[in-house]
NUDREN-739420 format. One record per residue: residue in three letters; x negated, y negated, z of N, C-alpha, C in turn. Coordinates in nm, 2 decimals, always signed. Example, Ala and Ser with C-alpha at 12.3 -4.5 7.8 and 13.67 -1.06 7.14 Angstrom:
REM NUDREN-739420
@r ALA nc1 -1.32 nc2 +0.57 nc3 +0.78 cac1 -1.23 cac2 +0.45 cac3 +0.78 cc1 -1.32 cc2 +0.33 cc3 +0.78 .
@r SER nc1 -1.28 nc2 +0.22 nc3 +0.71 cac1 -1.37 cac2 +0.11 cac3 +0.71 cc1 -1.29 cc2 +0.00 cc3 +0.79 .
This chain:
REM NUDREN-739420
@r UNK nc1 -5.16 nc2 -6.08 nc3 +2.87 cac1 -5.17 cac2 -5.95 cac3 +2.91 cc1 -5.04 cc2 -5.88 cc3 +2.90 .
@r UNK nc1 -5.02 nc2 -5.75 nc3 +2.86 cac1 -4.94 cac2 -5.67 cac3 +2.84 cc1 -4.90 cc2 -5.53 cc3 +2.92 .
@r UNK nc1 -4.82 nc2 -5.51 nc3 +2.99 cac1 -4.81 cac2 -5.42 cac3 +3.06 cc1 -4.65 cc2 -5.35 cc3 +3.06 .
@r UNK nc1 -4.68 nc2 -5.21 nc3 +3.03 cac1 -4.53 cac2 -5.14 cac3 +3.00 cc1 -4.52 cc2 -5.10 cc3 +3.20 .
@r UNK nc1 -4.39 nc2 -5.09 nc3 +3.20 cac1 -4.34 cac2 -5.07 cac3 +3.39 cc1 -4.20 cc2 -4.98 cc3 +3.40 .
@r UNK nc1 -4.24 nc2 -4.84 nc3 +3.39 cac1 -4.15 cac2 -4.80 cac3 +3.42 cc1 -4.04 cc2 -4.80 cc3 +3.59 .
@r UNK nc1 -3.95 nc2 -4.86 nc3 +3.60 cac1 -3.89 cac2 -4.89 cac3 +3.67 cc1 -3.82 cc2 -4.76 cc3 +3.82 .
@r UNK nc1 -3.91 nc2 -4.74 nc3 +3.91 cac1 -3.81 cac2 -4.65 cac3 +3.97 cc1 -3.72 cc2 -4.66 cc3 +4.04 .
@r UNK nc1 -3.73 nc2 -4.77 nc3 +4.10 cac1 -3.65 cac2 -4.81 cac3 +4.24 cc1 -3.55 cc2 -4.92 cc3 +4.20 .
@r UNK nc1 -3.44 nc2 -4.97 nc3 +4.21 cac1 -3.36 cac2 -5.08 cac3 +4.13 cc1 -3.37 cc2 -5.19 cc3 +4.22 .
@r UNK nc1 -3.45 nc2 -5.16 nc3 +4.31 cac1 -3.52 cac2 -5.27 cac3 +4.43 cc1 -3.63 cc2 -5.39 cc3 +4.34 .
@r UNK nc1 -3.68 nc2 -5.28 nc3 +4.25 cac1 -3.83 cac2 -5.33 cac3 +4.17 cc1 -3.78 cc2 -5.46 cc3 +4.08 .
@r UNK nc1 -3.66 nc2 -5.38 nc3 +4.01 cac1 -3.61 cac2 -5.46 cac3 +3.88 cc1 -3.54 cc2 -5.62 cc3 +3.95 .
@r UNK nc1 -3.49 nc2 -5.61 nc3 +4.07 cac1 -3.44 cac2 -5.73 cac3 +4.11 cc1 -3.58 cc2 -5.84 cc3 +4.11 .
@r UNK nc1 -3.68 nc2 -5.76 nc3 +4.20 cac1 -3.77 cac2 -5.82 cac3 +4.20 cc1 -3.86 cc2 -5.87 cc3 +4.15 .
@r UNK nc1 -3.84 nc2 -5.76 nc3 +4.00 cac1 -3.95 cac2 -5.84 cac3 +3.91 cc1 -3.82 cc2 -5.96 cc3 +3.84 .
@r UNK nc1 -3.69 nc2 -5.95 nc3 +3.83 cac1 -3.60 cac2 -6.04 cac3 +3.76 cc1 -3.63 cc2 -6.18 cc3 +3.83 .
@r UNK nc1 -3.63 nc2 -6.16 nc3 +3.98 cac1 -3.66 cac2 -6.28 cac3 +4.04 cc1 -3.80 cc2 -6.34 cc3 +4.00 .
@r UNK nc1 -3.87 nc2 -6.28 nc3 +3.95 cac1 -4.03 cac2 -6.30 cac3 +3.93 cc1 -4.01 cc2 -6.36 cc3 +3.82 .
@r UNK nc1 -3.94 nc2 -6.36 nc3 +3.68 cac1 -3.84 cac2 -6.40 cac3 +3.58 cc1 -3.80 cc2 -6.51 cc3 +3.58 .
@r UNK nc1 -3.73 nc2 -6.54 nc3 +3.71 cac1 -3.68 cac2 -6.67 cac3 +3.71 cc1 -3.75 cc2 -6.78 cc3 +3.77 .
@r UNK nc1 -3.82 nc2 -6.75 nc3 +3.86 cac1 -3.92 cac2 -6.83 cac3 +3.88 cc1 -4.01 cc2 -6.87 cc3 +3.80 .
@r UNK nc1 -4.05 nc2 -6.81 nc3 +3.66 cac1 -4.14 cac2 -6.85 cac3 +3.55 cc1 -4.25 cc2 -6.80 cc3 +3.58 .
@r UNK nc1 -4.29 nc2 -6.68 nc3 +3.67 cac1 -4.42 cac2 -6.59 cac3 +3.72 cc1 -4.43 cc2 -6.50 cc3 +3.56 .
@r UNK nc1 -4.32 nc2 -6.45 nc3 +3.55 cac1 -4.32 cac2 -6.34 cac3 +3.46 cc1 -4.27 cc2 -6.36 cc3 +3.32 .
@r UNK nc1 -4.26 nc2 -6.30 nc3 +3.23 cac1 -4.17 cac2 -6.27 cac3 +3.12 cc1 -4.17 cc2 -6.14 cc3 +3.07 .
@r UNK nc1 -4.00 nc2 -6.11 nc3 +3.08 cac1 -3.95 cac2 -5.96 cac3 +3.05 cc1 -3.90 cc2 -5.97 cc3 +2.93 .
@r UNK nc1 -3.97 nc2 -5.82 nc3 +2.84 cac1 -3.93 cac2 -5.79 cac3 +2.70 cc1 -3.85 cc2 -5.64 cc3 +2.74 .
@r UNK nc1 -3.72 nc2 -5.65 nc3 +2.70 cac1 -3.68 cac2 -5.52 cac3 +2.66 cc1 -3.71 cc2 -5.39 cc3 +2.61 .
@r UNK nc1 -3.79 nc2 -5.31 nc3 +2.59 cac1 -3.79 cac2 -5.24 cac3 +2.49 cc1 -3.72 cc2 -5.09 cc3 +2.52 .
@r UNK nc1 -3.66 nc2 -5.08 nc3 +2.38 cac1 -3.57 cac2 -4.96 cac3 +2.35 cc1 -3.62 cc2 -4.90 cc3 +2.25 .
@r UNK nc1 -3.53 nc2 -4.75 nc3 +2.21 cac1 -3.56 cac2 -4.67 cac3 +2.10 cc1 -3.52 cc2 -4.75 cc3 +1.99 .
@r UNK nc1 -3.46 nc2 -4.86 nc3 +1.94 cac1 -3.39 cac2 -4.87 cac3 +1.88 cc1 -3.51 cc2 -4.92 cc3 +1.73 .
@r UNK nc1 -3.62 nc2 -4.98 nc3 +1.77 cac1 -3.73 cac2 -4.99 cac3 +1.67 cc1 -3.74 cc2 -4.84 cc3 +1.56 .
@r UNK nc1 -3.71 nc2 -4.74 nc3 +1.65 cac1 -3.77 cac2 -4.61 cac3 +1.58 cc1 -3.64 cc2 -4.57 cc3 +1.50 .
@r UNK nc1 -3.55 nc2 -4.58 nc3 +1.57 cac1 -3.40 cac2 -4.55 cac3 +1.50 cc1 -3.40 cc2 -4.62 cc3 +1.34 .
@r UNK nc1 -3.43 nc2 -4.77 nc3 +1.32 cac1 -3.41 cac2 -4.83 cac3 +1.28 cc1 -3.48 cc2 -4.79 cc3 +1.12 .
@r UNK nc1 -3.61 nc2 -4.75 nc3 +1.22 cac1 -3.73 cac2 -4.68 cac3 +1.14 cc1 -3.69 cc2 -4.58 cc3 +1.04 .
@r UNK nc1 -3.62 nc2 -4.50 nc3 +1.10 cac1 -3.56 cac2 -4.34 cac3 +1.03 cc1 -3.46 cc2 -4.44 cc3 +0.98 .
@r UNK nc1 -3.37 nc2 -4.51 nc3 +0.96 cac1 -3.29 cac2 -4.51 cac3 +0.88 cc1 -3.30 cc2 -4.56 cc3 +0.72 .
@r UNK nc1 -3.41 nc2 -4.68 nc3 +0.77 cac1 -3.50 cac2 -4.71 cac3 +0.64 cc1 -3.57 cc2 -4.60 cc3 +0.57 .
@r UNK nc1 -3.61 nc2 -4.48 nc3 +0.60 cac1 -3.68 cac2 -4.41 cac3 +0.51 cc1 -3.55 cc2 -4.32 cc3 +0.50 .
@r UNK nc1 -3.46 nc2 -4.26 nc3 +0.56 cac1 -3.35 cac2 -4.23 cac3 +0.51 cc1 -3.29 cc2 -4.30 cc3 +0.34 .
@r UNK nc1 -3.32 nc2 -4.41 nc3 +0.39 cac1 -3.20 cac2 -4.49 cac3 +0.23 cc1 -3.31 cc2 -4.49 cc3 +0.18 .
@r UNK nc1 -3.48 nc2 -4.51 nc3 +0.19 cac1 -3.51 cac2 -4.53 cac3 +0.07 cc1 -3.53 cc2 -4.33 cc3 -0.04 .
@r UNK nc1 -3.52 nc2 -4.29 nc3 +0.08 cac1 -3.50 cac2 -4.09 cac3 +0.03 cc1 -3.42 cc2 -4.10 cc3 -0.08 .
@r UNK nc1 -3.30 nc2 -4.18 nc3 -0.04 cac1 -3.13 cac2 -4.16 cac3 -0.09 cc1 -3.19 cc2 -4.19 cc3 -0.24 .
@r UNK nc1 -3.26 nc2 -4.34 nc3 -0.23 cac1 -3.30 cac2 -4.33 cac3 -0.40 cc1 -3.35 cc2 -4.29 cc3 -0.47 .
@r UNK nc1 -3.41 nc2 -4.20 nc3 -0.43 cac1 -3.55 cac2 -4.14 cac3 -0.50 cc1 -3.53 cc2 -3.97 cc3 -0.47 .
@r UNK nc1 -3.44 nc2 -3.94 nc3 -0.41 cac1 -3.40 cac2 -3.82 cac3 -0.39 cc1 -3.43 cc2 -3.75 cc3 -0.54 .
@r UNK nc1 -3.49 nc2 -3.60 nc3 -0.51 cac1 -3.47 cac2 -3.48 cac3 -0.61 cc1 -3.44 cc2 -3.36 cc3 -0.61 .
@r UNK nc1 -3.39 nc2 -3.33 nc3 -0.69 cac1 -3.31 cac2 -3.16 cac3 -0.68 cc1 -3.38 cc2 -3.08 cc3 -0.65 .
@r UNK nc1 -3.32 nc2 -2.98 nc3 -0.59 cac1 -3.38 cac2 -2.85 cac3 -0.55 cc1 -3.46 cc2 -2.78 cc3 -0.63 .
@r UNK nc1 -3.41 nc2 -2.80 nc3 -0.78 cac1 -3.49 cac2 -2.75 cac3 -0.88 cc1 -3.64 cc2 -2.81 cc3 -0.92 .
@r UNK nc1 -3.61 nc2 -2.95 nc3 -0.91 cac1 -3.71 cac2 -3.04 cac3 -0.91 cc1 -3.84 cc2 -3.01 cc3 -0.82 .
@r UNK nc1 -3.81 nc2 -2.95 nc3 -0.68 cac1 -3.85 cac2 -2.90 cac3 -0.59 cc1 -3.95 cc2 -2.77 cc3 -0.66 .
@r UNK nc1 -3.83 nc2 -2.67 nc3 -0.65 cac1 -3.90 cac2 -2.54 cac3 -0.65 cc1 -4.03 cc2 -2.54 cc3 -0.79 .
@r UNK nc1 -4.00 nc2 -2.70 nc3 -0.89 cac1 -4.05 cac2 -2.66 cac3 -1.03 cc1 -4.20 cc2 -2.72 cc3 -0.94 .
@r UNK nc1 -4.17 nc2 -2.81 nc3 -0.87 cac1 -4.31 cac2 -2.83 cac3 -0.83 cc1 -4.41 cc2 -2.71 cc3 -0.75 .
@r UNK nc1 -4.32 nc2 -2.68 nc3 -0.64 cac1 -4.39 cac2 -2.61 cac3 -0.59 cc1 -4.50 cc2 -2.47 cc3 -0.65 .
@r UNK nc1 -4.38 nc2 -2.40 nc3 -0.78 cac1 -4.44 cac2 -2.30 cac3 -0.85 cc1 -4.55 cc2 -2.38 cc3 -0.93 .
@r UNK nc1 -4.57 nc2 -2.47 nc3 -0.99 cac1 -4.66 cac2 -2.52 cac3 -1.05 cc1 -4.83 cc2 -2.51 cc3 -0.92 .
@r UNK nc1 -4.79 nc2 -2.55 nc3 -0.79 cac1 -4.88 cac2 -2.63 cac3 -0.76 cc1 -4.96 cc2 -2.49 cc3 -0.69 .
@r UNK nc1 -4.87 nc2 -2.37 nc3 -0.69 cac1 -4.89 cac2 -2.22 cac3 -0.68 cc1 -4.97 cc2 -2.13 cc3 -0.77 .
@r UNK nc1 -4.93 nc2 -2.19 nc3 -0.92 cac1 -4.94 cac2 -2.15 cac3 -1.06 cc1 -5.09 cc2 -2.18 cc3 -1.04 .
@r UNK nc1 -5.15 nc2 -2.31 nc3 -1.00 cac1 -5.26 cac2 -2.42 cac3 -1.08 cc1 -5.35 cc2 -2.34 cc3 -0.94 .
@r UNK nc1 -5.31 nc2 -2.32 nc3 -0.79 cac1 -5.36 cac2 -2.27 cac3 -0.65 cc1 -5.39 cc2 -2.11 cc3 -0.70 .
@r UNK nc1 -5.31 nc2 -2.05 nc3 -0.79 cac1 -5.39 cac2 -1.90 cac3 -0.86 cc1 -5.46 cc2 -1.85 cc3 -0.94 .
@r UNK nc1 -5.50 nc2 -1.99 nc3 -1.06 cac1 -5.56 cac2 -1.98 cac3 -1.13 cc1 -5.70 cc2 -2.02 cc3 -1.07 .
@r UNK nc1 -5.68 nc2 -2.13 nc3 -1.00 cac1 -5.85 cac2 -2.17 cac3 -0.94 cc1 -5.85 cc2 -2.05 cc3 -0.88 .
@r UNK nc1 -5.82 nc2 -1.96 nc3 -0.78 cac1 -5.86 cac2 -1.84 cac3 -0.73 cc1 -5.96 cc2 -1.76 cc3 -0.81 .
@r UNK nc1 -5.86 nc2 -1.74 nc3 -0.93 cac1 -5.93 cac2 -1.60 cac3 -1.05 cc1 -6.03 cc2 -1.67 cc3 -1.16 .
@r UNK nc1 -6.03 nc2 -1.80 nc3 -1.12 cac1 -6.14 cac2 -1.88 cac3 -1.21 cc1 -6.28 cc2 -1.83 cc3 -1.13 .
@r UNK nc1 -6.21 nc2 -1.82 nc3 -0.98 cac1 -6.40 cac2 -1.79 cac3 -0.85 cc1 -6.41 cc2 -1.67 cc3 -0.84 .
@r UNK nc1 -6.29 nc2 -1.59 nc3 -0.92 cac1 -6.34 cac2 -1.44 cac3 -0.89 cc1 -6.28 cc2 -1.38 cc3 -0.75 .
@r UNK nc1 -6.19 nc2 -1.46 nc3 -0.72 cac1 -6.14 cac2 -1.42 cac3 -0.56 cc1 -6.01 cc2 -1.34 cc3 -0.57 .
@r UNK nc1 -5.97 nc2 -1.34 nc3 -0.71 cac1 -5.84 cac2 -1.22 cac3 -0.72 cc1 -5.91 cc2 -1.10 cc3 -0.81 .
């Protein structure tokens, strides 16, 4: 069984450490550092696959272009 414990009193943390050493418990760390880790990997893989601005704006007018034509195809312009 799994249970997250946020800690308020530093009374708690001796006592669950003691609970630790006696082999009652087992304590997992957890930090932001999963999610950090997270962003940096889709960071580098951006870095390769990155595209220009132009690249950008050519898509977007396209997908504007193709979003105006289905309009006046229904008669809605």
């Amino acid at each position: 069984m799994t249970y997250k414990v946020n800690i308020l009193d530093p009374k708690a943390k001796k006592l669950l450490l003691e609970m630790e050493a006696k082999r009652l418990i087992s304590l997992t760390k957890i930090d932001g550092t999963n999610f950090v880790n997270l962003v940096k990997r889709i960071r580098k893989k951006s870095l390769k696959h990155s595209i220009s601005k132009e690249e950008i704006a050519g898509e977007v007018e396209q997908v504007r272009g193709d979003r105006h034509a289905r309009k006046k195809r229904q008669g809605n312009i």
